[in-house]
Residue, then its C-alpha position, 0 to 999 in steps of 0.5 A: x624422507x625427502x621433504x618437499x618444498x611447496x611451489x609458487x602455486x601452493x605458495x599463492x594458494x596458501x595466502x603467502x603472496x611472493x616477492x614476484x607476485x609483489x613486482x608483477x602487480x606493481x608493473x602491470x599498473x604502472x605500465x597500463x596506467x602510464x598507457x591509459x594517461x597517454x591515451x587520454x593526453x593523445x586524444x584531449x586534442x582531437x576535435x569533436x564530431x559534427x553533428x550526423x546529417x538529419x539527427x535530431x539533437x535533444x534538449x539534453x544534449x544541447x551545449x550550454x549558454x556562452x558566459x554561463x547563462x541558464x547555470x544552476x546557482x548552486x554552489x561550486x566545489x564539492x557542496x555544489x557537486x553533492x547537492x547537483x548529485x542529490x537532485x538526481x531522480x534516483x537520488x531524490x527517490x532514495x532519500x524520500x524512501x529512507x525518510x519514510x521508512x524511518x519515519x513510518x517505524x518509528x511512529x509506529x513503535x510509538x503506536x505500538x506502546x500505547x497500545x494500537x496496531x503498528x500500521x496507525x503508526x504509519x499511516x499518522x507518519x504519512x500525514x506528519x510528513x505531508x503539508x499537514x505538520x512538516x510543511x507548515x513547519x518547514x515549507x522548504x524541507x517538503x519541497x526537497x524531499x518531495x518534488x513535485x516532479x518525484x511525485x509520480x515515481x513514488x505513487x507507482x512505486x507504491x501502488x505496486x505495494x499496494x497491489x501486493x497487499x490486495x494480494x495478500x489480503x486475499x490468502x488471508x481470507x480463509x473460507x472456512x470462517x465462513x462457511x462455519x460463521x455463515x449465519x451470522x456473517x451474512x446478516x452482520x456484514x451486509x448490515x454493516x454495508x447497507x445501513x452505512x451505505x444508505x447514511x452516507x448517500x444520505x449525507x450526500x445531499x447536505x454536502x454535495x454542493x459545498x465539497x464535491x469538485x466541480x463537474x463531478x455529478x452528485x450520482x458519483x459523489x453519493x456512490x462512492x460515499x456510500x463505499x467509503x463509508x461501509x469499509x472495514x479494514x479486514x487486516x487490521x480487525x485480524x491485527x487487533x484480535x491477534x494482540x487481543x489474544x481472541x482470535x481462537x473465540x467464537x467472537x473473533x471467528x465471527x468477527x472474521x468471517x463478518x469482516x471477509x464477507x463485508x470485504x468481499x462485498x465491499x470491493x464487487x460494490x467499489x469495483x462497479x461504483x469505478x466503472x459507472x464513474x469511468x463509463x461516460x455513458x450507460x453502455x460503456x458501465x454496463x459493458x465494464x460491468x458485464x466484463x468484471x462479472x465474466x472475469x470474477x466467474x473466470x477466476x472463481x469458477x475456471x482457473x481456482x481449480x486449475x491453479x490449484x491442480x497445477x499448485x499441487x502438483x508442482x508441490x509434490x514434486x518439489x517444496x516452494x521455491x523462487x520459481x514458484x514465487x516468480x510464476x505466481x507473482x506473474x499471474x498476481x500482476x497478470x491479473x491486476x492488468x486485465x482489471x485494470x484494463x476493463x477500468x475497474x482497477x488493478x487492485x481488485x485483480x491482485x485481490x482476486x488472484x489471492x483468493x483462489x490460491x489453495x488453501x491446503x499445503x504451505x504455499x499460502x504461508x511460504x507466500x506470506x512469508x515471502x511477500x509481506x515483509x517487503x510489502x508491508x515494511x518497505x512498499x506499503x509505508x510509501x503509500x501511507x506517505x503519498x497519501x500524506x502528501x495529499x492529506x492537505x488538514x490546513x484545509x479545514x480552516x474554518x469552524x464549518x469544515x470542521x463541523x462537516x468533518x464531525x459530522x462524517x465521522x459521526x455518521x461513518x460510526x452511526x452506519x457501521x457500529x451501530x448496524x453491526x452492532x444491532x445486527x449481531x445482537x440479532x443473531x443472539x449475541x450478548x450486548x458486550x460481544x454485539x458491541x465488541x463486533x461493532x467495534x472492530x467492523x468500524x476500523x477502517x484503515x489502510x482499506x479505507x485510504x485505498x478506496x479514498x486514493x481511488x476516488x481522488x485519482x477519478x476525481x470525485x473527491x476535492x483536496x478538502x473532502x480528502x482530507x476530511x475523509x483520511x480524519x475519519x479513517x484514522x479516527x474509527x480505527x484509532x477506536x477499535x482497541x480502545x473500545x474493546x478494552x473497555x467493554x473487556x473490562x465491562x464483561x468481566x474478561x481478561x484480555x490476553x497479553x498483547x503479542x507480535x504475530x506473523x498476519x498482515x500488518x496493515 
């Protein structure tokens, strides 16, 4: 049988490339090649255009001084061309995100060996890259890597990882908790508010003068102390229950169902302390807090059950898909504007839009799985950096400040261990579990520096009392495992072996 020879196409298919292929390649560069050299030889003597009548000529369009005047004192060659390069806005961005991102893991797995939830990590690593450590060490490497003309780039940048997180917090937060744990939540986390609220109004009065900003009215400062002092980190306490093996226990049910109510409590309250401090006059509040009310009934009572139809039955006919995420991403940031719009901030839209995503099916998990990791390892590391950044420890120099400083913490665990605590052992719990609650009501964490960001963008908060009020935030969370741990020991329970989980992380 005749045995036929492959052809030239079979031949190039096959990845053998012929000799013709060879001389075709090598001719159209050389003849294009020659071209394009000719052509920029031709036009290197053509003459500039002048400038269009009645055009407006930039700055950055502007030719440079004669004799070199106003030239940058870089360094020439191929250093002075990198370093130009790495000036760059873009360049400056990315290099600040590796940093952080290196940064931030590595504390936290540090964090994570001695027994603490990963986002503490995070949140000191923020700190260490701010003026607090590597500013007083080297002033001319956080000048670098954190311009102050970078500065808003990367605060936008992580405030949209922020808004994710209120996001996810929101699916998180599961309702059935609480209607299970109703009668123990309720009293427990408006404790843990109004006693913490009350002390640190109360507080107030001794610190005003001394810390507050000037002009800010001691109405704005006492409101917004109360709210930070009667916050509770609701991802973190899951975080530690996870890694304590007792999140299935009737008191990690408790205590989760405390934390969602206090949570949802604690940001309707931050929700109309911003608009009261936004509002200049008693109208303009009554009127923001008119309009949050009507959008929080809008989101609850109209569009849960129509989101939830429309979920359901884009599910049915098909699994979760990118369009899926794409459509509800859109309504997440939909949601963040018109609150932000009606001056209560964006975050409380985001949070809102993850509360009435349904429950049932698997769109809450296909979200989670697809949003947290790129939020919670890349996006939310950014904000622990900014906050950082703003955390000024140097701050506190004298024996007064630090004495202050003290005291803040010392009434933030007064107000929400202790009414927590008290309050659980109300309701008929053991001392070792009321305590156990009153440990993980008091971690604070990444709700914390998102509410004390807040106050220092209004300006109810000085660089002093910012960093007082971050100390005070690391300090209650840094407690809860601790504390838990020892009273495990004291009750005579085992804990379980701590474990990765899936649940947020911050």
């Amino acid at each position: 049988m005749r045995q036929q020879t492959p052809s030239a196409r079979d031949r190039v298919t096959n990845g053998s490339p012929t000799r013709g292929n060879f001389v075709l390649y090598v001719t159209l560069l050389l003849l294009f090649g020659a071209g394009i050299i000719a052509i920029l030889h031709v036009g290197s003597g053509l003459q500039p255009p002048g400038p269009i009548p009645g055009a407006q000529i930039g700055p950055a369009s502007t030719a440079p001084p004669a004799g070199g005047a106003g030239r940058s004192e870089a360094p020439g060659g191929v250093t002075g061309a990198l370093l130009e390069n790495v000036r760059h806005p873009l360049s400056v961005l990315l290099l600040q995100v590796l940093v952080i991102i290196i940064a931030s893991r590595a504390v936290g797995a540090l964090l994570h060996r001695l027994g603490q939830p990963t986002v503490i990590g995070e949140m000191l690593a923020g700190i260490l890259l701010g003026p607090s450590l590597l500013g007083m060490l080297s002033p001319a490497t956080v000048s670098f890597l954190f311009p102050p003309s970078s500065m808003e780039s990367l605060h936008l940048l992580s405030q949209i990882g922020v808004i994710l997180f209120m996001f996810l917090v929101g699916i998180d937060l599961d309702t059935k908790h609480l209607r299970e744990r109703a009668h123990a939540a309720v009293l427990v986390s408006h404790a843990s508010i109004i006693v913490p609220f009350f002390l640190g109004t109360a507080f107030s009065l001794t610190i005003y003068r001394s810390v507050a900003p000037p002009g800010v009215t001691f109405t704005a400062f006492a409101l917004f102390m109360g709210i930070a002092m009667s916050i509770t980190a609701f991802p973190v306490l899951v975080r530690v229950l996870e890694e304590k093996g007792l999140t299935g226990t009737p008191l990690g049910s408790t205590a989760i169902a405390c934390a969602a109510v206090d949570d949802v409590t604690a940001w309707c309250l931050l929700a109309l302390v911003v608009a009261i401090v936004k509002a200049h006059a008693l109208t303009g509040a009554a009127l923001t807090v008119s309009l949050a009310l009507a959008f929080t009934c809008l989101m609850l009572l109209v569009l849960a059950p129509r989101v939830g139809r429309a979920i359901r039955k884009a599910a049915a006919t098909r699994p979760p898909d990118k369009e899926l995420v794409a459509a509800v991403l859109a309504f997440v940031m939909a949601s963040a504007l018109l609150t932000e719009m009606i001056g209560i901030h964006a975050l409380f839209g985001a949070f809102l839009a993850g509360v009435i995503m349904p429950s049932d099916g698997t769109l809450r998990p296909y979200l989670r799985g697809r949003l947290e990791a790129f939020s919670s390892a890349f996006l939310l590391p950014l904000f622990f950096a900014f906050t950082g950044l703003r955390t000024q420890i140097g701050l506190l120099g004298g024996w007064r400040s630090w004495l202050m400083c003290a005291g803040i913490i010392t009434v933030a665990i007064a107000g929400k261990f202790g009414a927590s605590a008290l309050a659980a052992r109300w309701t008929g719990m053991s001392w070792v579990e009321s305590l156990s609650i009153g440990a993980l009501m008091n971690t604070r964490g990444l709700m914390e520096l998102i509410a004390l960001n807040i106050g220092y963008d209004l300006g109810i908060l000085s660089p002093r009392m910012f960093a007082m009020m971050v100390l005070m935030a690391l300090t209650t969370t840094l407690m809860a495992g601790p504390v838990l741990s020892l009273l495990a020991r004291f009750g005579g329970r085992e804990e379980s072996p701590s474990r990765e989980t899936g649940g947020l992380t911050a």
